[in-house]
MARDREN-211727 format. One record per atom (N, C-alpha, C): atom name; x, y, z; residue in three letters. Coordinates in steps of 0.001 Angstrom, whole numbers, m for minus. Example, Ala and Ser with C-alpha at 12.3 -4.5 7.8 and 13.67 -1.06 7.14 Angstrom:
REM MARDREN-211727
  a      c1      c2      c3   r
  N   13190   m5690    7800 ALA
 CA   12300   m4500    7800 ALA
  C   13200   m3300    7800 ALA
  N   12850   m2250    7080 SER
 CA   13670   m1060    7140 SER
  C   12900      30    7870 SER
END
This chain:
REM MARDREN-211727
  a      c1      c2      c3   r
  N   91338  134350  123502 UNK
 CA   92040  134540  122246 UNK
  C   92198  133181  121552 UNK
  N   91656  133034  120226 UNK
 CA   91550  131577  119673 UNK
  C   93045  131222  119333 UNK
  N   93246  130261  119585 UNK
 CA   95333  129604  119180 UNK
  C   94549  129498  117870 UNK
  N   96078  129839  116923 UNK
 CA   96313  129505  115551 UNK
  C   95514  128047  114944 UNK
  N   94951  128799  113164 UNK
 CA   94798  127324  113071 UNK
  C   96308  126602  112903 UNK
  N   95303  124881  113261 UNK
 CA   95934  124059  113559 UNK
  C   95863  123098  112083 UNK
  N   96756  122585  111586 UNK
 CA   96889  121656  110559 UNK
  C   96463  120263  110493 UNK
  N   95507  119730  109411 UNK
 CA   94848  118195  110306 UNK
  C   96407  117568  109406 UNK
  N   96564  116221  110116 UNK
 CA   97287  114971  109347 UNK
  C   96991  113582  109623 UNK
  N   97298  112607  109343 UNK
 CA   96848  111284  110228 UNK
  C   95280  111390  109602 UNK
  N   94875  111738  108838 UNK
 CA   93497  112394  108412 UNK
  C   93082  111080  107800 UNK
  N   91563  110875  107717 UNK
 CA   90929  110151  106372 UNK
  C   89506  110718  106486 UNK
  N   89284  110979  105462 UNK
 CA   88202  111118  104640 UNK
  C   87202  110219  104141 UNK
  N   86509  109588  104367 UNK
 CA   86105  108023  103763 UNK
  C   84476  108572  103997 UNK
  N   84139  107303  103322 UNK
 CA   82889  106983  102343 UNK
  C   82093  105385  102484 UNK
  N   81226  105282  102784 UNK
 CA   80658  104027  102097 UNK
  C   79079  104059  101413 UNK
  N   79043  103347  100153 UNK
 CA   77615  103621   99568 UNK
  C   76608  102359   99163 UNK
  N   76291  101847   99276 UNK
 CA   75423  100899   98443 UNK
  C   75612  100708   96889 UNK
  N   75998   99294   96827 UNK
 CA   75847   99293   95674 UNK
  C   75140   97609   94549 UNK
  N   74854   97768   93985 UNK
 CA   74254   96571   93737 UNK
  C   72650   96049   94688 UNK
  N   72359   96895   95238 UNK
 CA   71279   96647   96374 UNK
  C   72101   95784   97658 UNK
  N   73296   95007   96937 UNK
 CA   73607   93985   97761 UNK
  C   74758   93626   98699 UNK
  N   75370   94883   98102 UNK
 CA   76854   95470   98985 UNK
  C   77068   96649   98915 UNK
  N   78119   96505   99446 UNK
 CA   78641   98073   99833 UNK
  C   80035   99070   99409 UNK
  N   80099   99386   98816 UNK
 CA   81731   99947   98293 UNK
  C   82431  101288   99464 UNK
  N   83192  100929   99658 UNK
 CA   83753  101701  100499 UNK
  C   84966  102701   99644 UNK
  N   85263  103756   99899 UNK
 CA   86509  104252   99472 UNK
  C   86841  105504  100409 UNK
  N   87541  106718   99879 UNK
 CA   88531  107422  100729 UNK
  C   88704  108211   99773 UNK
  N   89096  109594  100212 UNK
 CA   89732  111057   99442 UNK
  C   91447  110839   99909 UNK
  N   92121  110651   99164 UNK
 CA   93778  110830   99345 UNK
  C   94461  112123   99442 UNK
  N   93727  113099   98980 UNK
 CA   94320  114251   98686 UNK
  C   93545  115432   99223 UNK
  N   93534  116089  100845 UNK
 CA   93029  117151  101485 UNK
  C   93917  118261  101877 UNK
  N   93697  119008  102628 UNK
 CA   93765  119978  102991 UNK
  C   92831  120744  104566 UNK
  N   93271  120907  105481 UNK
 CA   92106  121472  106233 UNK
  C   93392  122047  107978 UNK
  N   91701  122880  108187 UNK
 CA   92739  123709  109470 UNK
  C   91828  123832  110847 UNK
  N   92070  124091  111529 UNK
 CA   91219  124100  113005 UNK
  C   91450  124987  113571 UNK
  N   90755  125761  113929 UNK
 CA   91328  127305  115019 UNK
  C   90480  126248  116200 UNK
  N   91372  126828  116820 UNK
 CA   90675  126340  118830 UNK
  C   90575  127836  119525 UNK
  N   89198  128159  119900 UNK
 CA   88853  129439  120846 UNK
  C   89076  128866  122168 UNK
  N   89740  130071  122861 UNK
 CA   89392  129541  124293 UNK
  C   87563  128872  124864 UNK
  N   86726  129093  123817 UNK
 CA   85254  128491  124194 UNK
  C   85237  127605  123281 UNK
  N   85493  126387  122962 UNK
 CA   85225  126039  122155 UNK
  C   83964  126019  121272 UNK
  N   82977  126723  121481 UNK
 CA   82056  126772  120678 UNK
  C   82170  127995  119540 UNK
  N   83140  128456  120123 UNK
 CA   83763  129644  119358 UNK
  C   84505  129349  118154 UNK
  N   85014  128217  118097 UNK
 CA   86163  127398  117286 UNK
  C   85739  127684  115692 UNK
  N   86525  127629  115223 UNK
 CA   86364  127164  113537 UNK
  C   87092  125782  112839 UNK
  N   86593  125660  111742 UNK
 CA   87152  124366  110878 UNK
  C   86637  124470  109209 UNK
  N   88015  124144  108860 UNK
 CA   87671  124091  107402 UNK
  C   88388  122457  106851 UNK
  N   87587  122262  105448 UNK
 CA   88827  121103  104805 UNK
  C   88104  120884  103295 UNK
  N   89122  121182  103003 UNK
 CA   89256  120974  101355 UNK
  C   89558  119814  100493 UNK
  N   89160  119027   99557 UNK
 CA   89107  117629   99722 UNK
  C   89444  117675   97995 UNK
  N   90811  117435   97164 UNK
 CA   90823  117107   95961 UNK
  C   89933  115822   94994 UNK
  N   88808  116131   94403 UNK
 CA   87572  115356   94129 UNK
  C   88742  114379   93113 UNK
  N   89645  114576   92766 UNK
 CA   89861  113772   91700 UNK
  C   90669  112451   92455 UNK
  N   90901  113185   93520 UNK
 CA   91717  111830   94708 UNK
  C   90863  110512   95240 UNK
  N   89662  110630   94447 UNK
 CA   88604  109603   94940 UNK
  C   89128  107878   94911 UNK
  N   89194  107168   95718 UNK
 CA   89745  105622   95774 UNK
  C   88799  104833   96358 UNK
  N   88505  103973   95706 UNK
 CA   87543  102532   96172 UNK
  C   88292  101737   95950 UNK
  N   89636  101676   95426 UNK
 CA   90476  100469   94903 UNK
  C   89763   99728   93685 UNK
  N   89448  100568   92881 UNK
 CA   88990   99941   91277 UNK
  C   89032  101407   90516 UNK
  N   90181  101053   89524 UNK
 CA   90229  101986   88519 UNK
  C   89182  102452   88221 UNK
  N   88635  101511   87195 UNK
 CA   87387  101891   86094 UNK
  C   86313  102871   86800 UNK
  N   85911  102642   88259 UNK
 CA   84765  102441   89019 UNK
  C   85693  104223   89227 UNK
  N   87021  103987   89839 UNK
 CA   87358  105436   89966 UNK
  C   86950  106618   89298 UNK
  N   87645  106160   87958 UNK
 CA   87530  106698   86748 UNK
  C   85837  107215   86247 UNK
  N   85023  106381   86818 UNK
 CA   83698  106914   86255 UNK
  C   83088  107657   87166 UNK
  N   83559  107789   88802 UNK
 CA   83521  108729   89441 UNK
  C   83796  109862   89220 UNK
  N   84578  110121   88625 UNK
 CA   85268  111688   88379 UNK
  C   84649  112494   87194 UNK
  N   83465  111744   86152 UNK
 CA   82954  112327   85282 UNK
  C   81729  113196   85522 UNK
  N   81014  113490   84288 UNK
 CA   80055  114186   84788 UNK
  C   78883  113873   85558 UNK
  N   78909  112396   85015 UNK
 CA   77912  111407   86047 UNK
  C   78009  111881   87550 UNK
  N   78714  111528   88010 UNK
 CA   79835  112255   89411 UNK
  C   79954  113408   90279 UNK
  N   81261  113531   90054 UNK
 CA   82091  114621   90704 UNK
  C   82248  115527   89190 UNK
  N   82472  115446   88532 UNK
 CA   83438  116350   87025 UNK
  C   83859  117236   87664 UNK
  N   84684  116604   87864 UNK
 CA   86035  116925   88877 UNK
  C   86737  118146   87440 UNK
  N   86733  118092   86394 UNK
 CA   87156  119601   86066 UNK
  C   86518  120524   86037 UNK
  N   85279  120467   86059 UNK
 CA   84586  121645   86912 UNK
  C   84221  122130   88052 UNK
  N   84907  121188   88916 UNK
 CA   84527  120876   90515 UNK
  C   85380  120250   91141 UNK
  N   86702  120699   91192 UNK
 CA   88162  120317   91592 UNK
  C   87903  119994   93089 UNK
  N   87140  120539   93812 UNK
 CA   87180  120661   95650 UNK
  C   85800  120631   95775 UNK
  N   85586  119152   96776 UNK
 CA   84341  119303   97790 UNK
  C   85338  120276   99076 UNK
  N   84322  121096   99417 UNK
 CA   84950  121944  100672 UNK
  C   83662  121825  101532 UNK
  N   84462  122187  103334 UNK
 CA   83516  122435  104183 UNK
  C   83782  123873  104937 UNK
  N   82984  124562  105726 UNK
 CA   83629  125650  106195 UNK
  C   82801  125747  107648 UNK
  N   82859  125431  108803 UNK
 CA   81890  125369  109782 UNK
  C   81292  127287  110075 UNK
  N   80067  127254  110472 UNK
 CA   79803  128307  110815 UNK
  C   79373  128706  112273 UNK
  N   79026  127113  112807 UNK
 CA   78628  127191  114045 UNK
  C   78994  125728  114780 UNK
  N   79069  125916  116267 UNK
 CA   79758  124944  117072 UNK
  C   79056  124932  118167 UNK
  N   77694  123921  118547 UNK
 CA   77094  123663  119474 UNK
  C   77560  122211  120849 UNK
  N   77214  122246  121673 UNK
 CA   77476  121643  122687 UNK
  C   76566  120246  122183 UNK
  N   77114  119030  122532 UNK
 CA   75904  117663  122235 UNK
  C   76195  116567  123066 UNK
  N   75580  116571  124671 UNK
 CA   76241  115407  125345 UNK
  C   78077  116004  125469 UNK
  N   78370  114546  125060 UNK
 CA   79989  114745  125643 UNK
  C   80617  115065  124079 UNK
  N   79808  115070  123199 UNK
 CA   80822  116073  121733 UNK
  C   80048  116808  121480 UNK
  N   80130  117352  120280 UNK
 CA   79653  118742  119588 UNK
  C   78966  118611  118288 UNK
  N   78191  119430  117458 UNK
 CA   77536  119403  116925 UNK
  C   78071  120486  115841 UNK
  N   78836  120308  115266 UNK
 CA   79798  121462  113689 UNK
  C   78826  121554  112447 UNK
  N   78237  122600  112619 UNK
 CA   77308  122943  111272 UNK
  C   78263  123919  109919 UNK
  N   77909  123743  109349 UNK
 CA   78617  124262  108669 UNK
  C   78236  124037  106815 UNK
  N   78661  124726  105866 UNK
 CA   78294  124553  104435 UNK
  C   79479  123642  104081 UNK
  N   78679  122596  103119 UNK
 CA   79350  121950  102523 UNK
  C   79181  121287  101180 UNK
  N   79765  122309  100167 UNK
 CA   79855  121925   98629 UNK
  C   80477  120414   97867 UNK
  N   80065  120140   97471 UNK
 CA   79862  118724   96450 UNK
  C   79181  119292   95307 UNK
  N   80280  118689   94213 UNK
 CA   79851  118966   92932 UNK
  C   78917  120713   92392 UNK
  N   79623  121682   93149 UNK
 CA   79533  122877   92892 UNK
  C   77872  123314   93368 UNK
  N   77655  122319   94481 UNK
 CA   76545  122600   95002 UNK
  C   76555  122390   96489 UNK
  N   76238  123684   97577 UNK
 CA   76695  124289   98504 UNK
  C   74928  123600   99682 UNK
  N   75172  122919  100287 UNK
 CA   73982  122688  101327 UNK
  C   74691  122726  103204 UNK
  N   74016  123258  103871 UNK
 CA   73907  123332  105433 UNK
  C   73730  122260  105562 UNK
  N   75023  121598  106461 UNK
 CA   75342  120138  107237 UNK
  C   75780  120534  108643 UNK
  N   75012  119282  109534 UNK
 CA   75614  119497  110606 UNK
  C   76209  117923  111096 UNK
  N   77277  118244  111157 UNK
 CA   78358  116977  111840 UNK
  C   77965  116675  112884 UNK
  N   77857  115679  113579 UNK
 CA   78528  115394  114802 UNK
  C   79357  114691  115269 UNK
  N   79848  115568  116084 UNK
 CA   82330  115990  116147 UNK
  C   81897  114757  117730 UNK
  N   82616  113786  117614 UNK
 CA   83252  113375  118720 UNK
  C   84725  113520  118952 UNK
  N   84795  114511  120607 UNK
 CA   86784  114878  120767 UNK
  C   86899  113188  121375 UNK
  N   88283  112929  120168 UNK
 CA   88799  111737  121186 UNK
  C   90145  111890  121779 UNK
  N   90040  113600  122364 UNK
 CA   91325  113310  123071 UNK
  C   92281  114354  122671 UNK
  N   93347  114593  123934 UNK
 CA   94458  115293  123258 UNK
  C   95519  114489  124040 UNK
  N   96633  114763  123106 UNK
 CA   98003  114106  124001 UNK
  C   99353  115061  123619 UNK
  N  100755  114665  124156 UNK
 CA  101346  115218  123378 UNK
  C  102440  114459  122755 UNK
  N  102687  114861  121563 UNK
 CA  103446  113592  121379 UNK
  C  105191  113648  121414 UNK
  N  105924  113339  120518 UNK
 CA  107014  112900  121264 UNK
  C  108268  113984  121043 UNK
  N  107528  115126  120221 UNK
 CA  108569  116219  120141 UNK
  C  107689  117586  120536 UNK
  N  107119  117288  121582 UNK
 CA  106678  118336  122549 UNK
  C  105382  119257  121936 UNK
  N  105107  118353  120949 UNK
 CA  103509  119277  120094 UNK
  C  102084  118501  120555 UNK
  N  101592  119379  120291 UNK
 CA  100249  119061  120999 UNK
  C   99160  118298  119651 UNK
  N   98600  117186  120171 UNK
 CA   97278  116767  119090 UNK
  C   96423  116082  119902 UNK
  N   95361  116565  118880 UNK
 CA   93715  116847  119203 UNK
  C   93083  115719  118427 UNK
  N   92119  114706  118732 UNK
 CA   91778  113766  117634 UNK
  C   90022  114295  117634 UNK
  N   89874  113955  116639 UNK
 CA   88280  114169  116570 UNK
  C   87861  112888  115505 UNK
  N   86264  112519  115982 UNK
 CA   85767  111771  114559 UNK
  C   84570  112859  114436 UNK
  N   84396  112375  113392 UNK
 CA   82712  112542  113018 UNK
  C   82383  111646  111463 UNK
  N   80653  111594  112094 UNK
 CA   80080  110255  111569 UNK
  C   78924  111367  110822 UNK
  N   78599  110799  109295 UNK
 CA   77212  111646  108741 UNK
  C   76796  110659  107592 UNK
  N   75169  110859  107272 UNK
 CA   75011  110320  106208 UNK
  C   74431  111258  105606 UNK
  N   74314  111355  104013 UNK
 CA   74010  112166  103175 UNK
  C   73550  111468  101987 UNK
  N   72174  112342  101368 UNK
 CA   71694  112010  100131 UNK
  C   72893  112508   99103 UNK
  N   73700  111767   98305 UNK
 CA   73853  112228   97143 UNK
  C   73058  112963   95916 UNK
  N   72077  112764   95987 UNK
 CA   70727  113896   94647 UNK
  C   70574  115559   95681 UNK
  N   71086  115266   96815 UNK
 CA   71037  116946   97335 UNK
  C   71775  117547   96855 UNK
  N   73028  116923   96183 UNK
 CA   74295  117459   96210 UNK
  C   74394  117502   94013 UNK
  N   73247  117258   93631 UNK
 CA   73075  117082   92312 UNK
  C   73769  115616   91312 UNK
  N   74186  114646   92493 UNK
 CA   75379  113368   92152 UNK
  C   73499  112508   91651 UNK
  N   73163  112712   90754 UNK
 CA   71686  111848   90255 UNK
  C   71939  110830   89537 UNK
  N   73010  110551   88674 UNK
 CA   73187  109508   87915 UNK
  C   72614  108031   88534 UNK
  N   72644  106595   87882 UNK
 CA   71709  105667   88080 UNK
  C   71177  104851   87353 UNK
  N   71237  103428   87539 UNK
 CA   71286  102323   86015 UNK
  C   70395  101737   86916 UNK
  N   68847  101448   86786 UNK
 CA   68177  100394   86983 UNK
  C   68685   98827   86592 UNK
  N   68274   97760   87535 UNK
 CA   68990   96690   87746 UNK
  C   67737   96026   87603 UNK
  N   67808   95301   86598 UNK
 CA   67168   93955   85967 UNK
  C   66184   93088   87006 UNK
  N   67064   92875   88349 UNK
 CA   66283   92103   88893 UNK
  C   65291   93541   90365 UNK
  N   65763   94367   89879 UNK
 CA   64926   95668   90923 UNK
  C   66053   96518   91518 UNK
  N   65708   97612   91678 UNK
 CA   66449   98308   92413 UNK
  C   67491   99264   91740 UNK
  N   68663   99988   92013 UNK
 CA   69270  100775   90992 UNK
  C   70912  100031   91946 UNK
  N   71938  100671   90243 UNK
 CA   73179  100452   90649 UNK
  C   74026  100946   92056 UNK
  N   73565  102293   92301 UNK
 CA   74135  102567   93402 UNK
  C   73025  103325   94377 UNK
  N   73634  103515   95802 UNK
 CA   72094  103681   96515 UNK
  C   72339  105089   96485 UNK
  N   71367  106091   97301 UNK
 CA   71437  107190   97328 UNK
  C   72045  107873   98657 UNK
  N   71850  107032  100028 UNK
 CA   72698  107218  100834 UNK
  C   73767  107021  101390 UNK
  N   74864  108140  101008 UNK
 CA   76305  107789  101542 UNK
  C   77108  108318  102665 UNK
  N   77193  107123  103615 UNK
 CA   77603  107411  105046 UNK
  C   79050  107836  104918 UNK
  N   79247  108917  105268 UNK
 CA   80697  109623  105273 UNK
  C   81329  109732  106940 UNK
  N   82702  109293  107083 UNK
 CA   83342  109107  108132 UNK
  C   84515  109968  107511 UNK
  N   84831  110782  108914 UNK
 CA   86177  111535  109358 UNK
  C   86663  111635  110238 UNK
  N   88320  110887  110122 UNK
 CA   88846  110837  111495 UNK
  C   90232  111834  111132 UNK
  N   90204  112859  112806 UNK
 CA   90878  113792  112416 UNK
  C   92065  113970  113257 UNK
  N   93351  114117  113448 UNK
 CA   94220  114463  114173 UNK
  C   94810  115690  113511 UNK
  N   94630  117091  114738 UNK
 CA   94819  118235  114422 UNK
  C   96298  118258  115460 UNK
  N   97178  118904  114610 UNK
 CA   98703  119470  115099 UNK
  C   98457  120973  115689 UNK
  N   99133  120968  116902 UNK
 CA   99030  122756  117565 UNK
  C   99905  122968  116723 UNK
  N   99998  124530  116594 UNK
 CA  101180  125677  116637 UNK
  C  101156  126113  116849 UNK
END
């Protein structure tokens, strides 16, 4: 019998992309949502998380700000990147969470891979579960095409963006 979902917190969402050919911008989603059912098999399990697109942070306004347009996210037509797992395979000592995942109102089959780091309990008798997972992704799968050729070669931002999630799920 799968326990209730479970509520993530302690959460981040993060990002890093290329930019300039010559660095790297890092940022973070501030504003989620997401839940975890645990099956007694864990391959049985589910996971969802809902991610407010307009919560996007690199720590630069402007750079924020031009994220959220249509170039982007247009985040008013596309309020939530969401994920929804559909399947939960065994991989070594973690797991392998496939699942659909929409960006910019465009829905593609991803598969994570979930490292468990652990459960403990903490200090008012509730139980938490940590997980990471590590992915990289084309942004033009996801229809994010925008792009300023750069004078001396190359374009403003790259096309692959390595996405990190670290998760601490609460029992109930």
């Amino acid at each position: 019998m799968p326990v209730p979902a479970s509520p993530i917190t302690h959460t981040r969402v993060g990002f890093v992309v290329k930019h300039l050919v010559v660095a790297k911008v890092r940022g973070f989603f501030e504003e989620f949502s997401g839940s975890i059912t645990f099956a007694e098999n864990p391959l049985e399990s589910t996971a969802s998380l809902d991610i407010k697109a307009a919560s996007i942070n690199t720590g630069e306004k402007n750079r924020d700000d031009h994220l959220r347009t249509g170039d982007f996210l247009l985040v008013e037509e596309h309020p939530e990147l969401t994920f929804r797992s559909k399947k939960i395979s065994k991989r070594g000592d973690g797991y392998d969470v496939t699942g659909d995942l929409t960006i910019h109102g465009v829905t593609k089959e991803v598969t994570l891979p979930v490292a468990h780091m652990g459960k403990a309990k903490d200090p008012w008798g509730g139980d938490r579960l940590g997980f990471e997972a590590e992915t990289t992704l084309n942004r033009k799968d996801f229809g994010l095409n925008w792009n300023a050729m750069l004078e001396a070669g190359g374009f403003l931002v790259g096309d692959e963006v390595k996405v990190s999630i670290e998760i601490q799920a609460v029992g109930q």
